[in-house]
C-alpha positions as CSV (number, residue, x, y, z in Angstrom):
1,X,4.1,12.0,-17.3
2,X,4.0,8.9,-15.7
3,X,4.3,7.9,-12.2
4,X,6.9,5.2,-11.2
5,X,6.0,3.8,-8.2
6,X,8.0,1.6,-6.5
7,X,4.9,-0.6,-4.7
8,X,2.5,-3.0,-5.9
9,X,-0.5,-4.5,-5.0
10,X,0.0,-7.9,-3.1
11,X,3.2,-5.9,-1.0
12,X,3.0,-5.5,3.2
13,X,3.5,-2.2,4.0
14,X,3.8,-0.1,6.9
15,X,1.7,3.4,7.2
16,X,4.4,6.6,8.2
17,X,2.1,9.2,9.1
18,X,-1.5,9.6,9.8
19,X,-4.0,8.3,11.9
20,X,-2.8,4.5,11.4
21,X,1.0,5.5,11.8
22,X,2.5,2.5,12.9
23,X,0.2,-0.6,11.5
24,X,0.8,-2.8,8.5
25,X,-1.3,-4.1,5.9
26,X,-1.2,-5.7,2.5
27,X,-2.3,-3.4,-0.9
28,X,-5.3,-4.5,-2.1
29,X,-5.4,-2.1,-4.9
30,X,-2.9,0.4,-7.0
31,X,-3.9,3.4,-7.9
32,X,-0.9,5.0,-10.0
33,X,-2.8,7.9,-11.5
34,X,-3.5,9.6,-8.1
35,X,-0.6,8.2,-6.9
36,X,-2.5,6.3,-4.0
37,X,-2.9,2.7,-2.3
38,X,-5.9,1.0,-1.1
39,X,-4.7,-1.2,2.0
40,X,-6.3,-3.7,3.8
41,X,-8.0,-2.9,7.4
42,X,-6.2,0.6,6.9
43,X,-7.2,4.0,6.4
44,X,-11.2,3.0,7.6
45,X,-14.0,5.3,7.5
46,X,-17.9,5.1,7.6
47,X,-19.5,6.0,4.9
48,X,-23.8,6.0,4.6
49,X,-25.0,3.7,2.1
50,X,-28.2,3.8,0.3
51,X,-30.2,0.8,-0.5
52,X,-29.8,-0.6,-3.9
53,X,-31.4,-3.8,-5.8
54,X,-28.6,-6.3,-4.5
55,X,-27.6,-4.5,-1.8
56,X,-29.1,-2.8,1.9
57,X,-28.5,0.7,3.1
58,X,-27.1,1.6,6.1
59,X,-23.3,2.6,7.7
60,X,-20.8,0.7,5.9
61,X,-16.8,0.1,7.1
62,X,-15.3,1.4,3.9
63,X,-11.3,1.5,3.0
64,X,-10.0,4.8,1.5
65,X,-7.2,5.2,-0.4
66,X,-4.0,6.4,1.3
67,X,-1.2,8.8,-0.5
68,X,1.8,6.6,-1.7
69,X,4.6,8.8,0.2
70,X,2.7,7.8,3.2
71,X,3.1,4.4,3.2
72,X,7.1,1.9,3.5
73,X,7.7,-1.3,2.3
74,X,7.8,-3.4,5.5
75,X,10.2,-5.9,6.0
76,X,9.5,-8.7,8.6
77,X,13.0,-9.3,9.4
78,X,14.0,-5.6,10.7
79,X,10.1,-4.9,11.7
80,X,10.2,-1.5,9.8
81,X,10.0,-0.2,6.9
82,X,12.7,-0.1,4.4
83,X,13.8,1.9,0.9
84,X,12.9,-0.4,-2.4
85,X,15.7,0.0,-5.2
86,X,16.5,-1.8,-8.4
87,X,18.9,-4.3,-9.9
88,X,20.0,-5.7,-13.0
89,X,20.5,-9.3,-12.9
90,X,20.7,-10.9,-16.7
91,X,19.0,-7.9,-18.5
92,X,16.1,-8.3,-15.7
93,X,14.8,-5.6,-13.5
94,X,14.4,-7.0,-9.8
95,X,13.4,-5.0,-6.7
96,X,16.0,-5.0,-3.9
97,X,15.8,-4.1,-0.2
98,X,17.9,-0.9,0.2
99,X,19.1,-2.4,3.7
100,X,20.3,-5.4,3.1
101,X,20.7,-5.8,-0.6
102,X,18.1,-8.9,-0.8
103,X,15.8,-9.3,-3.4
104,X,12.4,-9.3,-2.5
């Protein structure tokens, strides 16, 4: 089966639980399969790297992906996260703000 998800990379979003509940951040990468998110400067952990060819070893800041239900689309305007929906305008799928009724 496959997953609808209503976010894609590029969107701001706003983190609902965890240990970032409350910050934003912009998707830097989709992961529909697993149904997870990889958001900038969110979600941070250090991982030990070993030394390769082109790279050095050492602690690295890596981001980890973050389960979809636990992140909102964030709109500017309200400063909080808001409901994505769909509209048909001239046999063309656009999101919509749940709030307001805007396109986004």
């Amino acid at each position: 089966m496959k997953n609808k998800l209503k976010l894609k990379k590029g969107d701001e979003v706003i983190v609902r639980t965890g240990k970032d509940k409350g910050k934003t951040g912009k998707i830097v990468k989709m992961l529909p399969k697993q149904m997870k998110a990889i958001v900038s400067e969110i979600n941070r952990v250090k991982k030990n790297q070993k030394p390769d060819n082109n790279q050095p070893g050492g602690i690295i800041d890596k981001e980890m992906p973050i389960h979809t239900s636990n992140l909102s689309f964030y709109d500017p305007e309200l400063k909080k996260g808001i409901k994505v929906g769909y509209k048909l305008n001239n046999n063309k799928k656009t999101r919509i703000n749940k709030v307001s009724g805007k396109e986004i």
